[in-house]
VOBA-1610 file (N, C-alpha, C; in pm, whole numbers, padded with zeros to 5 digits, always signed):
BEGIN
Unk+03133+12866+06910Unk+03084+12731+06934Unk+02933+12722+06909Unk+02837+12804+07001Unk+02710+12800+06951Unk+02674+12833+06783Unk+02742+12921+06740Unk+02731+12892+06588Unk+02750+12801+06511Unk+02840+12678+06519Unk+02871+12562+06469Unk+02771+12490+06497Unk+02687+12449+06643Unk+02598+12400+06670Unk+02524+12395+06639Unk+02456+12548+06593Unk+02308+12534+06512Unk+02353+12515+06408Unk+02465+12551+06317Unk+02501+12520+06168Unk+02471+12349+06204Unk+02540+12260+06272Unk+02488+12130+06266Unk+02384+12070+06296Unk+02292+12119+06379Unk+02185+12131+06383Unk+02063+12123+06258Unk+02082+12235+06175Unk+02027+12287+06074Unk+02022+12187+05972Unk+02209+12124+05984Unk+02214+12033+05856Unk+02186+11920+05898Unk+02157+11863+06043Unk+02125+11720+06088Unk+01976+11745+06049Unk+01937+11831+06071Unk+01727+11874+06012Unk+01713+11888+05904Unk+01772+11906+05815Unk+01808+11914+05671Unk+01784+11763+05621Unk+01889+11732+05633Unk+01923+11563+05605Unk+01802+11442+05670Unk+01781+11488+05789Unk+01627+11445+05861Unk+01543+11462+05755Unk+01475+11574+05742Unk+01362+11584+05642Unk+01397+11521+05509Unk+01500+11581+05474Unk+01505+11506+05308Unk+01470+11304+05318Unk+01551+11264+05407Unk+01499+11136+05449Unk+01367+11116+05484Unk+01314+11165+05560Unk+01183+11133+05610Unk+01070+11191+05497Unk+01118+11269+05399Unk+01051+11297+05255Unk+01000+11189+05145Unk+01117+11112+05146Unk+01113+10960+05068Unk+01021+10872+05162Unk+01008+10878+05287Unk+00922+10763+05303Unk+00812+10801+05331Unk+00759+10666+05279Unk+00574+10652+05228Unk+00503+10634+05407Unk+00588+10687+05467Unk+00520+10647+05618Unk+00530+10759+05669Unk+00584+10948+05594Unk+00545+10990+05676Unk+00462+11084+05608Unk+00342+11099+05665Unk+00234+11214+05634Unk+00332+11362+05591Unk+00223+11443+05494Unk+00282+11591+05406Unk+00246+11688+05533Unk+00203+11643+05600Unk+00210+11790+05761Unk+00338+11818+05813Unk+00347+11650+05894Unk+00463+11640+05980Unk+00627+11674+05888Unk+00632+11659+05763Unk+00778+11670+05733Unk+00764+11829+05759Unk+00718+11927+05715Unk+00739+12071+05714Unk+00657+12096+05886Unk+00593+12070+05962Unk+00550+12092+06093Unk+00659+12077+06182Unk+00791+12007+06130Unk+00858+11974+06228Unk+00969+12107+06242Unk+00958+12162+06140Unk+01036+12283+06148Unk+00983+12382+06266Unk+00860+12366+06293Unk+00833+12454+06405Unk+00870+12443+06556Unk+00941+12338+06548Unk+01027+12288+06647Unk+01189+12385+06693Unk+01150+12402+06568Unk+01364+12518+06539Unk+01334+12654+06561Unk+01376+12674+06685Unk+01370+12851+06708Unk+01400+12941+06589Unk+01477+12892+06564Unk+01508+13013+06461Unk+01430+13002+06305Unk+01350+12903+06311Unk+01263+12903+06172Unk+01186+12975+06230Unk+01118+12972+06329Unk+01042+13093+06389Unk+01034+13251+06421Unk+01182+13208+06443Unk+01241+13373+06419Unk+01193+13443+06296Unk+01224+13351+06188Unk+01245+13386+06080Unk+01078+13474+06025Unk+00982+13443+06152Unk+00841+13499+06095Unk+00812+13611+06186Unk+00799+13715+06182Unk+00754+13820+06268Unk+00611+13838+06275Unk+00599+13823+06384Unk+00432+13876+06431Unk+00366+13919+06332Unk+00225+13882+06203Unk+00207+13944+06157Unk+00127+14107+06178Unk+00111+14194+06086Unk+00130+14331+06132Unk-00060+14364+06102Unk-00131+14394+06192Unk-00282+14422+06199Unk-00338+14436+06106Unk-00419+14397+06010Unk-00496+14418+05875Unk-00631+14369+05906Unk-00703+14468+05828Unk-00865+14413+05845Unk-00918+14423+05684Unk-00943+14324+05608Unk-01005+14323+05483Unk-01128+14333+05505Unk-01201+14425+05395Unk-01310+14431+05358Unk-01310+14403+05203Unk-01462+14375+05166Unk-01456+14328+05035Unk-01616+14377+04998Unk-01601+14408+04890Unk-01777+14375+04822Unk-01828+14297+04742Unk-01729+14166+04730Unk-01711+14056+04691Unk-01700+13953+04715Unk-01574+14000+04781Unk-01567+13863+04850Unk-01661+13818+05018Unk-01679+13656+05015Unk-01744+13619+05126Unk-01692+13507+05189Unk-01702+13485+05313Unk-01681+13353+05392Unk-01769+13239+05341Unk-01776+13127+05309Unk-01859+13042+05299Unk-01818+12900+05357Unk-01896+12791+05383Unk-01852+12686+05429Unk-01950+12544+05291Unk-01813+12507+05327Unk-01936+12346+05230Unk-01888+12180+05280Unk-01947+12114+05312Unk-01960+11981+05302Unk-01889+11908+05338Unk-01786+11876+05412Unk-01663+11748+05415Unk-01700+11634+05447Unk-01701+11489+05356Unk-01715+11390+05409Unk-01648+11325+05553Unk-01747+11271+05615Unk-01694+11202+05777Unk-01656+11296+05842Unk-01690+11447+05861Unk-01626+11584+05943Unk-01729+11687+05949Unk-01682+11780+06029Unk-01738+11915+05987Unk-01744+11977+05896Unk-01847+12087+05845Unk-01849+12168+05698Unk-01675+12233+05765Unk-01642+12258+05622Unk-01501+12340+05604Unk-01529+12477+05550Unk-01452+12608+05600Unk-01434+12690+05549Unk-01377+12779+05473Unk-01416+12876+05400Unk-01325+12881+05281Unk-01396+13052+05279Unk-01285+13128+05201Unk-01319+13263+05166Unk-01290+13276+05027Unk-01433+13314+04946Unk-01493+13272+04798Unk-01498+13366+04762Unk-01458+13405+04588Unk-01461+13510+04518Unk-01539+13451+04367Unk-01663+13477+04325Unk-01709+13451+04244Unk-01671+13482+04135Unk-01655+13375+03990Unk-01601+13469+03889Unk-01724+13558+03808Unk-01683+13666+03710Unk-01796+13727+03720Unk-01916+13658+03650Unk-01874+13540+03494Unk-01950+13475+03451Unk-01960+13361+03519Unk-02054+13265+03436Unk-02006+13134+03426Unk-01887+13099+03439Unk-01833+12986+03554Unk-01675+12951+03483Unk-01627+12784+03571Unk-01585+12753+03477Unk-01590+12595+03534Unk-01426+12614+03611Unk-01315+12742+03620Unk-01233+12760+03600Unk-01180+12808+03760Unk-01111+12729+03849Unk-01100+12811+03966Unk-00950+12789+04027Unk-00928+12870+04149Unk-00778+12875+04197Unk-00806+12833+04321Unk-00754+12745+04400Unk-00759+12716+04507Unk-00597+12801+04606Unk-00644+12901+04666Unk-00524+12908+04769Unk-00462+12877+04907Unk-00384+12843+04913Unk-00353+12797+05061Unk-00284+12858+05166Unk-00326+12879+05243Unk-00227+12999+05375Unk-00118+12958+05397Unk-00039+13052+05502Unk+00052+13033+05547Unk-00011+12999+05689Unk+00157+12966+05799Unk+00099+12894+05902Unk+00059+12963+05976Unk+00009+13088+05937Unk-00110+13219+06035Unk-00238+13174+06033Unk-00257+13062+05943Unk-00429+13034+05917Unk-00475+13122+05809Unk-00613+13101+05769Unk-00640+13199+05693Unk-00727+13337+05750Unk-00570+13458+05753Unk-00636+13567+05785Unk-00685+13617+05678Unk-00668+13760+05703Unk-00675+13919+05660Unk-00584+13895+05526Unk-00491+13882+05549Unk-00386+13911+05463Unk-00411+13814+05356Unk-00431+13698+05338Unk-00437+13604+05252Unk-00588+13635+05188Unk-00648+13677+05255Unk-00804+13724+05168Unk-00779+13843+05111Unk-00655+13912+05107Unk-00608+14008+05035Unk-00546+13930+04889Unk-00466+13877+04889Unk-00416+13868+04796Unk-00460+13734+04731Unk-00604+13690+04763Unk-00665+13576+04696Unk-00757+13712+04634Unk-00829+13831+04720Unk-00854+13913+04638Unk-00812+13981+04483Unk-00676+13973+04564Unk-00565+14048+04417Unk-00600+13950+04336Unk-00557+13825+04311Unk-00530+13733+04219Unk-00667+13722+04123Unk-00780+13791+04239Unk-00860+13726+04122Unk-00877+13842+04055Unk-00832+13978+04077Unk-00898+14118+04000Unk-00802+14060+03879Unk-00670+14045+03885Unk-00554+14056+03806Unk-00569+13906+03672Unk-00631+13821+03729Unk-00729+13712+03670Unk-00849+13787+03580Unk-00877+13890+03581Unk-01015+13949+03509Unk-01127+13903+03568Unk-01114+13862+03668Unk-01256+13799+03734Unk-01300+13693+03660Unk-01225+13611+03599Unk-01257+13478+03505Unk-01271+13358+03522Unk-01181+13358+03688Unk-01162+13267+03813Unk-01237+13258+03930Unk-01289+13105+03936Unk-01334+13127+04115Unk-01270+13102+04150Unk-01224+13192+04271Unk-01089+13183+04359Unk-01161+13191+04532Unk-01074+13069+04592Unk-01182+12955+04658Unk-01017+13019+04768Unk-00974+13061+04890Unk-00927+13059+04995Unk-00925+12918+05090Unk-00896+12818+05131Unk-00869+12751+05204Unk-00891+12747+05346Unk-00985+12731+05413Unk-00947+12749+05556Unk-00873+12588+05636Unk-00791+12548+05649Unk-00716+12450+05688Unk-00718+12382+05816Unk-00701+12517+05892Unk-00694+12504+06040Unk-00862+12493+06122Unk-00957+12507+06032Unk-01086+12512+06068Unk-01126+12634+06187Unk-01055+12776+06149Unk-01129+12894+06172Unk-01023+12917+06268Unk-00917+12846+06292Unk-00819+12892+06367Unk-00690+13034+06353Unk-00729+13117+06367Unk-00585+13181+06318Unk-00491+13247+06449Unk-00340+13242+06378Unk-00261+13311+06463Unk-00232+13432+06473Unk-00196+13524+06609Unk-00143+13652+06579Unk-00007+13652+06667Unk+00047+13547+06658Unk+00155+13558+06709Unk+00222+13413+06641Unk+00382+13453+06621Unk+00460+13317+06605Unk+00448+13193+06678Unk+00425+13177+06803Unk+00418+13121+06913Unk+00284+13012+06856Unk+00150+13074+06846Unk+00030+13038+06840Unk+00087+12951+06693Unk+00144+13012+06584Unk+00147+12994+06439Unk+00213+12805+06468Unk+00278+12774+06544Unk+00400+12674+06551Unk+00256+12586+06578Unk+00213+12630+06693Unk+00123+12501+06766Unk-00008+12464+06636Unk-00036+12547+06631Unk-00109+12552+06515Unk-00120+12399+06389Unk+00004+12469+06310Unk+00100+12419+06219Unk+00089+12246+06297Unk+00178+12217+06423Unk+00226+12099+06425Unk+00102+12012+06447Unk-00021+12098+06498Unk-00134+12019+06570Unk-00221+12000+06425Unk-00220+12078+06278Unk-00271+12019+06176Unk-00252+11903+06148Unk-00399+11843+06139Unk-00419+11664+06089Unk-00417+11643+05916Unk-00298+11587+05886Unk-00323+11553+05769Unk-00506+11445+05704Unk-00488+11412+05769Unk-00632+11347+05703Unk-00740+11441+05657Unk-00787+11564+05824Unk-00829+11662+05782Unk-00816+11768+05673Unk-00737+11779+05675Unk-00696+11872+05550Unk-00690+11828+05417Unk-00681+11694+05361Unk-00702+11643+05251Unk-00833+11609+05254Unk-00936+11579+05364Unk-01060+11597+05368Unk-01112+11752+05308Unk-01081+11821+05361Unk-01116+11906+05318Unk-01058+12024+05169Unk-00983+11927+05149Unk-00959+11973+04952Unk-01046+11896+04895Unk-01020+11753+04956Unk-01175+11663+04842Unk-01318+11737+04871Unk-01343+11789+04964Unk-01472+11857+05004Unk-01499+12013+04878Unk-01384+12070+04879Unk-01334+12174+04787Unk-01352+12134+04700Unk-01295+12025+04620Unk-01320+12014+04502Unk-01467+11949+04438Unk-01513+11862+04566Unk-01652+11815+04522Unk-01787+11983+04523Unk-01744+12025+04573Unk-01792+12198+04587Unk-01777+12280+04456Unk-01620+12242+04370Unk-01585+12293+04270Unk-01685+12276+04146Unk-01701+12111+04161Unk-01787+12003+04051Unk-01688+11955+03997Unk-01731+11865+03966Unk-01674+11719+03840Unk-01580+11778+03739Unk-01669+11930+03690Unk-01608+11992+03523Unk-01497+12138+03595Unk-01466+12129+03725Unk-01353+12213+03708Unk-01239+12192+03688Unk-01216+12335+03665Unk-01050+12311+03601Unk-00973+12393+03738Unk-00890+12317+03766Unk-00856+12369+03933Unk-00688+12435+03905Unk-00631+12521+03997Unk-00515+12576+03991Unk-00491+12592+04116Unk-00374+12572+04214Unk-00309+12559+04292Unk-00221+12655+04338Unk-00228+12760+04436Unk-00117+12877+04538Unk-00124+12868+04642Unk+00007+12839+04694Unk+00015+12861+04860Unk+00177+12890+04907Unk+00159+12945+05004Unk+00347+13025+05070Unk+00327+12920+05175Unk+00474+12885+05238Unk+00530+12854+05318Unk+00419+12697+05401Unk+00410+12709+05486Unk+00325+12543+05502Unk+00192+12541+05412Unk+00164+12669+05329Unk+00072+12671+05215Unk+00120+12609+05083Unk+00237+12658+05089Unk+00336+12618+04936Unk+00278+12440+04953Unk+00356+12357+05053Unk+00338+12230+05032Unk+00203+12208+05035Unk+00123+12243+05065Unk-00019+12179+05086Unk-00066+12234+04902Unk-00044+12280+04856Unk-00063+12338+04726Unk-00026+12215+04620Unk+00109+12199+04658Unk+00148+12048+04553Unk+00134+11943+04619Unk+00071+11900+04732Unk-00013+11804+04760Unk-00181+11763+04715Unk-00182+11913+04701Unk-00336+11908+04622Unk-00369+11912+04499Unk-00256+11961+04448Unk-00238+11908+04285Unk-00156+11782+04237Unk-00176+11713+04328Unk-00162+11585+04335Unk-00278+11488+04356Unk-00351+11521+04482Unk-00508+11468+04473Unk-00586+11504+04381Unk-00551+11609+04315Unk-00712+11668+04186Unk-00640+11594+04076Unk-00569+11507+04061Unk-00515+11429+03917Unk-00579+11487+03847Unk-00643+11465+03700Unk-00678+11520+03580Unk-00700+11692+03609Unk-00797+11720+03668Unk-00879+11817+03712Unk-00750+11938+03721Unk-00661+11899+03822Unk-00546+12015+03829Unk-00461+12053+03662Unk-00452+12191+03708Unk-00430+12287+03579Unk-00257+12377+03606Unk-00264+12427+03718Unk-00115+12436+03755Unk-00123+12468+03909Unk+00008+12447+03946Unk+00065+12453+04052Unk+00166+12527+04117Unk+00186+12645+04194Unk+00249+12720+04235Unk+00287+12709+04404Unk+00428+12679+04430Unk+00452+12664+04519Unk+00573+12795+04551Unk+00516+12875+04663Unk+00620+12949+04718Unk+00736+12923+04872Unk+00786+12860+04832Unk+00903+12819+04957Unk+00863+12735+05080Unk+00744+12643+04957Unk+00674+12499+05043Unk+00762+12400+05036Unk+00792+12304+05099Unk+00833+12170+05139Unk+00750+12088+05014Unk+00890+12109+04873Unk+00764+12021+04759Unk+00833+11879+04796Unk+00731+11776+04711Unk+00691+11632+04708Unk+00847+11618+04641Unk+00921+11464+04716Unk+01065+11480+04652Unk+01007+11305+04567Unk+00904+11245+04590Unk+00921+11096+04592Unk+00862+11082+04451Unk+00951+11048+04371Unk+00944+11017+04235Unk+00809+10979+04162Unk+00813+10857+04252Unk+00700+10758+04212Unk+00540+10802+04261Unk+00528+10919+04356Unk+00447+11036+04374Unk+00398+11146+04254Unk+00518+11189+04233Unk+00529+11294+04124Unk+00512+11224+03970Unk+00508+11093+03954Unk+00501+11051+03880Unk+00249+11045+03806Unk+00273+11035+03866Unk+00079+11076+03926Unk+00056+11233+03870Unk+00142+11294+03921Unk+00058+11509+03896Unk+00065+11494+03740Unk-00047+11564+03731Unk-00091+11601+03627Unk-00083+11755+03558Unk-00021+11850+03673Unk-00003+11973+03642Unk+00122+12011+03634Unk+00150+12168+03580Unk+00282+12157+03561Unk+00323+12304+03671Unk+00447+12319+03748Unk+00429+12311+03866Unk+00525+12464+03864Unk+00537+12569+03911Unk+00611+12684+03891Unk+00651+12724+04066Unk+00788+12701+04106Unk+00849+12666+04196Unk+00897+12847+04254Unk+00859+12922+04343Unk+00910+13023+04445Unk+00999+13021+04528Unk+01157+12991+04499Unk+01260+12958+04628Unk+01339+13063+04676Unk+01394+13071+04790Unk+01462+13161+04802Unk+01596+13120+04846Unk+01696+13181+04805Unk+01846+13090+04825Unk+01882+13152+04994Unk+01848+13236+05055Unk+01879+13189+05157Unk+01855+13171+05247Unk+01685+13074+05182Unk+01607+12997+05295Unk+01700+12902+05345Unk+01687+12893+05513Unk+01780+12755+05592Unk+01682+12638+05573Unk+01577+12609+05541Unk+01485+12510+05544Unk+01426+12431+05436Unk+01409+12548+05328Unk+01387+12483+05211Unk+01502+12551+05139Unk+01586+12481+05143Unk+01690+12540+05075Unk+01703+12482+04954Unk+01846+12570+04889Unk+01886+12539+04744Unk+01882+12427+04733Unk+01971+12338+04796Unk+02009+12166+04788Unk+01862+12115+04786Unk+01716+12172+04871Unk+01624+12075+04843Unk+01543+12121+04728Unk+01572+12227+04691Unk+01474+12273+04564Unk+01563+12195+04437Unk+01703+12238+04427Unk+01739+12110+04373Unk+01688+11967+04332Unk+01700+11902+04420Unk+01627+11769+04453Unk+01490+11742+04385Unk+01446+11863+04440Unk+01300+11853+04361Unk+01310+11845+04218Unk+01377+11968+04184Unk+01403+11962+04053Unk+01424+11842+03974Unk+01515+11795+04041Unk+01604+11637+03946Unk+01455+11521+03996Unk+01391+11562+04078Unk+01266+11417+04121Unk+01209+11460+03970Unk+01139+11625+03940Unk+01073+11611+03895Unk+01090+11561+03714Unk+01218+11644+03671Unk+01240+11559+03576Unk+01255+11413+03583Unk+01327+11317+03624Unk+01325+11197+03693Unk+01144+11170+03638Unk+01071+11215+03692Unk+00923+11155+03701Unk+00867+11203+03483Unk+00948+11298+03483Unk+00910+11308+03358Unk+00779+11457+03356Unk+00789+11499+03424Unk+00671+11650+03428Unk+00779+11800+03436Unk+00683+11880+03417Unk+00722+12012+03382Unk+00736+12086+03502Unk+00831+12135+03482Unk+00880+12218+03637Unk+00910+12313+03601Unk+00903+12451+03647Unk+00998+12553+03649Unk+01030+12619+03765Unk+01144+12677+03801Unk+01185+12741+03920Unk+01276+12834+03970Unk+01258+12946+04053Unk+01279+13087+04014Unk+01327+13099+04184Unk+01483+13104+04168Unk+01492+13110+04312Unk+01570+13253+04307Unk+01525+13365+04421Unk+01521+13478+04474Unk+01644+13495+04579Unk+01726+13623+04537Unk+01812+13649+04675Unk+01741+13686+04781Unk+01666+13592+04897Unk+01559+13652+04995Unk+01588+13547+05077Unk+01529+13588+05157Unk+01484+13483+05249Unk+01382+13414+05293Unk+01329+13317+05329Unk+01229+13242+05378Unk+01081+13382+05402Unk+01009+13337+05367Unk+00895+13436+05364Unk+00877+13549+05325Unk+00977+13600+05235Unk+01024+13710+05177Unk+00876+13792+05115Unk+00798+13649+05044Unk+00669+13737+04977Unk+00591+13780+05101Unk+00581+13764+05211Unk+00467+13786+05309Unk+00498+13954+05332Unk+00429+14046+05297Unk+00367+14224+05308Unk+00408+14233+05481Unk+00389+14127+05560Unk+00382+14188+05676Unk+00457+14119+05781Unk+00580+14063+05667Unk+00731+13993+05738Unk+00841+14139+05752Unk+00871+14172+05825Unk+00971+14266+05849Unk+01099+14278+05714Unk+01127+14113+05712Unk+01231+14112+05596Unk+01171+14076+05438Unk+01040+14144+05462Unk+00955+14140+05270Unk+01034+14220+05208Unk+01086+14162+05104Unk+01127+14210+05002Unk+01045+14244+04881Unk+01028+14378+04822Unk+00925+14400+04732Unk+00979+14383+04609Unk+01071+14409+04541Unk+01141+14385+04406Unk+01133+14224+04409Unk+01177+14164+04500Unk+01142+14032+04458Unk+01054+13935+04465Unk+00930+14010+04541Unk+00781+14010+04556Unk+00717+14021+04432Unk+00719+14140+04349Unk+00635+14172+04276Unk+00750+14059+04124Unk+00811+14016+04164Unk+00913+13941+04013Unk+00821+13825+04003Unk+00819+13746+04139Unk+00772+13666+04184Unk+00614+13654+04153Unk+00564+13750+04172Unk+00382+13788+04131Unk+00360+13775+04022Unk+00463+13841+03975Unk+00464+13841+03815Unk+00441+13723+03713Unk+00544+13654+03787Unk+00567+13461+03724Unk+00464+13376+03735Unk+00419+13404+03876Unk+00325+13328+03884Unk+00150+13377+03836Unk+00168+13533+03819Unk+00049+13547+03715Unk+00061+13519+03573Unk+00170+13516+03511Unk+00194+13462+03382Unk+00158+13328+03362Unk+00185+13257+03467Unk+00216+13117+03483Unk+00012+13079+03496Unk-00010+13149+03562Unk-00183+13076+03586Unk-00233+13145+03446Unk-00193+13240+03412Unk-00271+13260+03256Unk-00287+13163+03177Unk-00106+13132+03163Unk-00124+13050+03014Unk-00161+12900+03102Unk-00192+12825+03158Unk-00203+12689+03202Unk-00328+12675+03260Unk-00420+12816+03302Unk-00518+12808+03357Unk-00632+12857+03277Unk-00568+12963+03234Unk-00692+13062+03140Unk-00688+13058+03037Unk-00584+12985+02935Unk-00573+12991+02788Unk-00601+12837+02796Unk-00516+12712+02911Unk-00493+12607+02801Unk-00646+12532+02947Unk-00688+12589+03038Unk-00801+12511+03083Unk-00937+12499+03074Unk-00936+12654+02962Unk-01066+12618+02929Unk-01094+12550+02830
//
């Protein structure tokens, strides 16, 4: 009996979000924040596991947000000149350790050709526990946080060419922001984010968008990556999408159930994917 329950459960939250996706009344926080409501999406994240980055590169920096506080961000200079940068977005840990790792990676594996700009979202908040990660997550203000991509990008300048990564409440905030940088955005990588389903939304991006799913995420599942799919043709833009036997957070190093074969497939795509759209066709 309790198994049927949450199976209906799951699919009454399912069908909830996909509805509350289409309308223009509800903010890009609350549709994926509300999942932190469901024990078992929580389950699904294990405590992350102690890491301390160091860098001789990379640095913390803060810049500018109109009507707010300066925002923070962890910055990797490219080595020249470069009008050319990646914006990444956390997961709902905030931006630790771990994500200044692999905004690190991205940019060695980039040739250092990229400024690769970290996100701080939560404004210096991070979690070390699931518990903290939920409150976190639901208490993010959408206004803030699109404040502070326009702050990012006015930081970037006028002449960048911007590129888009983020996992899990990072994934969506990723194709929300390559949605606000219209022209400027170069591509978009979403890993097992809550993407934009509303046509006439998607009809606006200007980038072309390389999709991370995993089939047996309960939340962003097949049926909604689907969906996306058919919005985005529907809108007429370029999609591609690469869904993984894994589960929900599968890329995270310091999820119990990381899967590395389909980690590094996944790395793979999406470094191919920022080459040719970022480094061949943005400069």
């Amino acid at each position: 009996m309790q198994r049927i329950l949450t199976t209906l459960f799951l699919s009454l939250l399912s069908s909830w979000l996909y509805a509350q996706s289409h309308s223009c009344c509800l903010d890009a926080t609350r549709a994926f924040a509300a999942f932190a409501a469901d024990k078992n999406f929580n389950s699904r994240h294990e405590n992350p596991r102690p890491y301390r980055h160091v860098s001789d590169i990379g640095k913390d920096i803060t810049f500018p947000v109109a009507g707010g506080q300066p925002a923070h961000a962890y910055e990797l200079r490219a080595k020249g000149r470069s009008h050319l940068w990646l914006f990444v977005f956390h997961e709902w840990w905030g931006l630790n350790d771990h994500i200044k790792k692999e905004a690190e990676k991205l940019y060695h594996d980039l040739n250092g050709q990229v400024n690769v700009l970290a996100l701080d979202l939560y404004d210096r908040k991070v979690a070390d526990t699931r518990e903290e990660a939920a409150r976190l997550m639901q208490n993010a203000q959408e206004a803030r946080i699109r404040a502070i991509i326009r702050g990012a990008a006015a930081y970037a300048g006028k002449k960048a060419r911007i590129a888009t990564i983020g996992w899990c409440f990072g994934g969506g905030w990723s194709m929300q922001a390559a949605l606000m940088l219209g022209k400027q955005a170069r591509a978009c990588i979403i890993y097992y984010g809550m993407p934009e389903q509303n046509v006439e939304k998607l009809k606006e991006l200007q980038a072309p968008v390389l999709g991370i799913f995993a089939k047996q995420d309960r939340w962003i599942t097949p049926e909604v990556v689907k969906t996306f799919e058919q919005a985005m043709q529907e809108a007429g833009k370029s999609v591609e999408v690469h869904l993984y036997d894994a589960d929900h957070a599968f890329a995270n190093p310091s999820n119990p159930r990381y899967q590395s074969e389909a980690t590094a497939q996944a790395y793979e795509q999406s470094l191919r994917f920022l080459k040719a759209h970022l480094l061949e066709k943005g400069k």
